[in-house]
N, C-alpha and C positions, 0 to 999 in steps of 0.2 A: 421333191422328186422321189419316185419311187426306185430302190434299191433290189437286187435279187437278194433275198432271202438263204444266203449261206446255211450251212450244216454249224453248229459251233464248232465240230472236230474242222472241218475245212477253215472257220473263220482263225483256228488257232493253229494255223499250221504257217509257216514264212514261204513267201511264193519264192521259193527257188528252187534249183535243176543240180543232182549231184556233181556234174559235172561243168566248167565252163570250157565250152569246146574253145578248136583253134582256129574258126572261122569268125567267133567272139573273138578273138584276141588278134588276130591279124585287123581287122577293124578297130577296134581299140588301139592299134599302135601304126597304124595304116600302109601296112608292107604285108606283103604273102610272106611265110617263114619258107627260109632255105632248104631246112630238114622238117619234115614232120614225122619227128620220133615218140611221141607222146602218147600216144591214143590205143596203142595195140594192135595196130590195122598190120595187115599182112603188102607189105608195098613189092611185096614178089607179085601179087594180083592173081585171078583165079585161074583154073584151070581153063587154056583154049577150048575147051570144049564146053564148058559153062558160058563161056562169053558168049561161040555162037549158039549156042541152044536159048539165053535171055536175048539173043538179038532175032532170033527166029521166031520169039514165042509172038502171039496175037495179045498182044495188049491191051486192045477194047475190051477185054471177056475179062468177066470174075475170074478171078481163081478157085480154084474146085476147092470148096469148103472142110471138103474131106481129107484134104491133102492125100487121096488116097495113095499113088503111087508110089512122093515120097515117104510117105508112112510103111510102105510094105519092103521097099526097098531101105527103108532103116533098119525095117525087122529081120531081114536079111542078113544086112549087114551085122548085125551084134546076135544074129541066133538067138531071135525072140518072137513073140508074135505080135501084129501088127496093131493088137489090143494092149501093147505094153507101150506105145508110142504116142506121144500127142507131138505136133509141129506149133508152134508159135512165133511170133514177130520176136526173136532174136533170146537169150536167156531174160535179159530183161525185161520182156513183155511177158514171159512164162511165170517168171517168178511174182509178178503184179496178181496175175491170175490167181498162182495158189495162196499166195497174201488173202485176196480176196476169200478165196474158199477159205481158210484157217483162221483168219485172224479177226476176232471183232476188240470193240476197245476194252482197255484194260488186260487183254491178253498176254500171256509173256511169250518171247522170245529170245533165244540165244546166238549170239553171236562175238563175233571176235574182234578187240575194241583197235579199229584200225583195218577192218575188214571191207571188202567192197561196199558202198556206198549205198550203191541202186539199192539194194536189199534194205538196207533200213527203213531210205528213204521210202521203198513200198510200206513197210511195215508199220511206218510213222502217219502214212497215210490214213489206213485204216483201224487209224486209233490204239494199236497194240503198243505194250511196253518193253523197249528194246533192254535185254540185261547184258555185258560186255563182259568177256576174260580178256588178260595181255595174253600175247605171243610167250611161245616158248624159245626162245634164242632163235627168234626171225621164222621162226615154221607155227603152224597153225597147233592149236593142241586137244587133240579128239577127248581127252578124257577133263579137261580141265571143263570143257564145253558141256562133257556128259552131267557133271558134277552140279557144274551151275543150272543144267535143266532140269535135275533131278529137283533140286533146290527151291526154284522158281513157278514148278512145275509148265514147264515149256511148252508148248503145244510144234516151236517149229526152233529145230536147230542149223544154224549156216556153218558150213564146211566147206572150204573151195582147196579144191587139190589137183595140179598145183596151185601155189597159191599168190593172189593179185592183191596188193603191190609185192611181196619180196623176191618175188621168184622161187623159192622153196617149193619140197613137195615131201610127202609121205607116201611109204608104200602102202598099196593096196592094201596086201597083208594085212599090216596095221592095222589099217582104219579097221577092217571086216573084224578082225578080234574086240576092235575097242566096241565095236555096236553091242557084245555082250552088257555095257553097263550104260545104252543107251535107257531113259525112261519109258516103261509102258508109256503109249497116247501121246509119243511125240515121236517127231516126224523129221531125219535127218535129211536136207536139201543139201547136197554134194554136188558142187558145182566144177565141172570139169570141163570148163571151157578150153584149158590150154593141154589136155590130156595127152594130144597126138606130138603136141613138143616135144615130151616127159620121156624118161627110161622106159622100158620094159617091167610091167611089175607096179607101176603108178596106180595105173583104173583099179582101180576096188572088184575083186571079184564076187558080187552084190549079186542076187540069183534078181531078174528081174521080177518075179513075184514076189522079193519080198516087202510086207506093207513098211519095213520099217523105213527104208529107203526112196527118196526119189531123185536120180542123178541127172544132172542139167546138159547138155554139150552144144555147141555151135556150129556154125559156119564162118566164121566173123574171122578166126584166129587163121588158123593154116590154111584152111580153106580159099581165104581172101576175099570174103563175100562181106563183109561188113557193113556195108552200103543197101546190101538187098535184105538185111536181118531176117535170118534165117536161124531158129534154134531151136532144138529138142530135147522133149525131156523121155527117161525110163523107167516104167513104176510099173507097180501091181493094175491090172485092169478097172477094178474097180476106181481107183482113185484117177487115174488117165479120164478111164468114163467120164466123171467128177468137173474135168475142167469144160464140157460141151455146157456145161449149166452158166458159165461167165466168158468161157471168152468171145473174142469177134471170129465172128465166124468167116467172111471175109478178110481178115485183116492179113491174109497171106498175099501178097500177088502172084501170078499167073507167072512173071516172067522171076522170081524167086523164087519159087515151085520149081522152074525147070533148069535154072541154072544152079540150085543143089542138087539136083539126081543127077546132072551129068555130073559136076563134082565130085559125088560121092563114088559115081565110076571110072573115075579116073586116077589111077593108083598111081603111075608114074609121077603124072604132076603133085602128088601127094610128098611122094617121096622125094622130089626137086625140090621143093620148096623147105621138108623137114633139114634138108642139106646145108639150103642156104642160111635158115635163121641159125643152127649150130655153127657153121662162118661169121657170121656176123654176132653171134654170141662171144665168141671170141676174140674176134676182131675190138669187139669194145671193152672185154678184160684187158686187151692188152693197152686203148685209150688210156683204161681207169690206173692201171698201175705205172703206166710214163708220166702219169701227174701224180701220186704218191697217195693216190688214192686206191680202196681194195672191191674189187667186184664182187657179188654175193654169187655165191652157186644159182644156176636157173635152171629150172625146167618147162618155161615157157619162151614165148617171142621176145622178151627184153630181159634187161637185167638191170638189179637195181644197186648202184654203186654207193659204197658207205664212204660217204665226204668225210668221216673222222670228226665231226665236233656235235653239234645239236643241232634243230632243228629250224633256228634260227637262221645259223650258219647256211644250210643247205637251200632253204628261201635263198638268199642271198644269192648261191651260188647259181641256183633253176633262174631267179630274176635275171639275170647278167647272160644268161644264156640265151633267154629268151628274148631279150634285148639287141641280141645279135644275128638274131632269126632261124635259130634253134628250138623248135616246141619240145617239149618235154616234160613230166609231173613229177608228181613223189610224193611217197606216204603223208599221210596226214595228223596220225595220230604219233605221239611221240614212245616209243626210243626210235620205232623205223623210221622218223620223220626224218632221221640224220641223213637218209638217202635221196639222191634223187634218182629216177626210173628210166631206163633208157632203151628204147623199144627197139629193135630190129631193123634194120633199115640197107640199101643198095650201097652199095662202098662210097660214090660221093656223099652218101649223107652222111654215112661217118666219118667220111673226110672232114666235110664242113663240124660235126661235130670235134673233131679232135682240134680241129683249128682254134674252135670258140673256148672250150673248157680252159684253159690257162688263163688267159683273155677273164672268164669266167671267175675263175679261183682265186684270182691276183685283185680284182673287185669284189667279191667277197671277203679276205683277207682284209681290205684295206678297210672295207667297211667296220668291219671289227674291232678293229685296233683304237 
């Protein structure tokens, strides 16, 4: 019987998905979870004016290829022009894209070992070879990364600020100085998906033209749009230009089109919602320390709490949560792995969550021993 004929980079790759979602795992254990705190979603949900604007849109019709409107209306928004904006199906669909434009195999690339996922995962795809620094005491480290690309000779650096899993962030400031000892011919990808969470002074003040930069941001986090994937990236025009040669051109819909520009004008529900995830940030420090466990500083929609042991430990403790109908993740890579991750969520869920954690801890605990 005849066989398709694979790529050998595709035949050597393991068919899996960086993530196992929690509609995987509700099936696998066959109960809907009580809380879904796991994933990053915004369960404050989008702005009323987004919902009706995707309820109003005409759905049969393509979406305008161009994304023109919200294209011009991003470039508005950040005082750029509307040649510095590409829209794509969510940062992860963006970041597939410039994988694609950058990276053929044997390629190197830098990133940070414990760092989001999807990004490897593209980069693995298309054959490039990932090279990894550790964290610098839980924050990401601009110059450790510079070092290793200058090294490796890097073509594409990953920087996520703030940053997914720990909740850390660095100032803008920062980063903009550390780009002095970025490499010629590499290409820092600063992903700023949870940006609008963050202090004042977080976003990199990055002039949109410059080539050395290209920063990522969403809809998915504060926004609440997660579902509709919606993400944009910032770069010099020429490399924007760059992505009409791979991506789908279609691949936006119509009714995610029009439920980010009302979004994006809707500042009130912006600021409601930056409200509630700093309550609920909170609210789960103070979870984490009635069980003698300590919360990480955040500057996005979760936090992620240091269980005190390794990484074994903290399995143990996510299992047992999970088990109770709690979703929730945590790092993967070790020393962060000691934490598990705990997203934002409406007061019953951290109700139920603070219910489960002891519960949680005391089966972990026991399994140790």
């Amino acid at each position: 019987m005849t066989e398709p004929r694979y790529t050998p980079l595709a035949q050597s790759l393991p068919a899996t998905v960086p993530f196992v979602g929690p509609e995987t795992q509700e099936r696998q254990r066959g109960a809907p979870f009580v809380a879904r705190l796991g994933a990053n979603e915004s369960v404050f949900g989008p702005s009323p004016r987004a919902i009706a604007a995707m309820a109003d849109t005409g759905i049969w019709m393509y979406g305008d290829p161009e994304n023109h409107d919200l294209r011009n209306a991003l470039a508005d928004h950040h005082g750029v022009t509307p040649e510095n904006i590409v829209v794509g199906e969510g940062i992860d669909g963006l970041l597939g894209y410039l994988v694609r434009l950058m990276v053929g195999p044997g390629d190197a690339v830098v990133t940070s070992d414990g760092a989001y996922p999807t990004f490897s995962y593209h980069v693995a795809g298309f054959g490039g070879t990932l090279h990894k620094v550790p964290y610098r005491d839980d924050h990401e480290d601009p110059m450790a990364l510079f070092a290793k690309a200058a090294e490796v000779d890097a073509k594409l650096v990953y920087l996520a600020n703030p940053d997914n899993p720990m909740g850390s962030w660095l100032s803008g400031a920062n980063i903009l100085s550390a780009l002095d000892n970025l490499p010629d011919g590499c290409l820092l990808v600063l992903d700023e998906a949870y940006v609008e969470c963050a202090p004042e002074g977080t976003a990199a003040p990055v002039a949109a033209d410059d080539p050395r930069v290209i920063r990522m941001r969403t809809f998915s986090k504060v926004y609440g749009m997660a579902g509709a994937r919606v993400g944009y990236a910032i770069a010099a025009p020429g490399l924007i230009l760059a992505f009409n040669k791979v991506r789908n051109h279609f691949g936006m819909n119509r009714a995610a089109q029009a439920g980010a520009l009302a979004a994006l004008q809707d500042y009130d529900w912006l600021e409601h919602v930056q409200s509630r995830i700093a309550n609920a940030r909170e609210q789960i420090g103070r979870i984490a320390r009635a069980n003698g466990l300590t919360p990480l500083p955040s500057a996005t929609n979760f936090v992620a709490i240091d269980c005190g042991q390794d990484g074994a430990f903290a399995k143990a403790v996510l299992d047992a949560l999970v088990a109770q109908g709690i979703f929730v993740r945590m790092p993967f890579a070790a020393p962060q792995n000691r934490c598990i991750r705990v997203s934002c969520g409406e007061t019953s869920d951290l109700e139920a969550f603070a219910a489960a954690l002891p519960v949680a801890l005391a089966a972990a605990k026991a399994q140790a021993e």
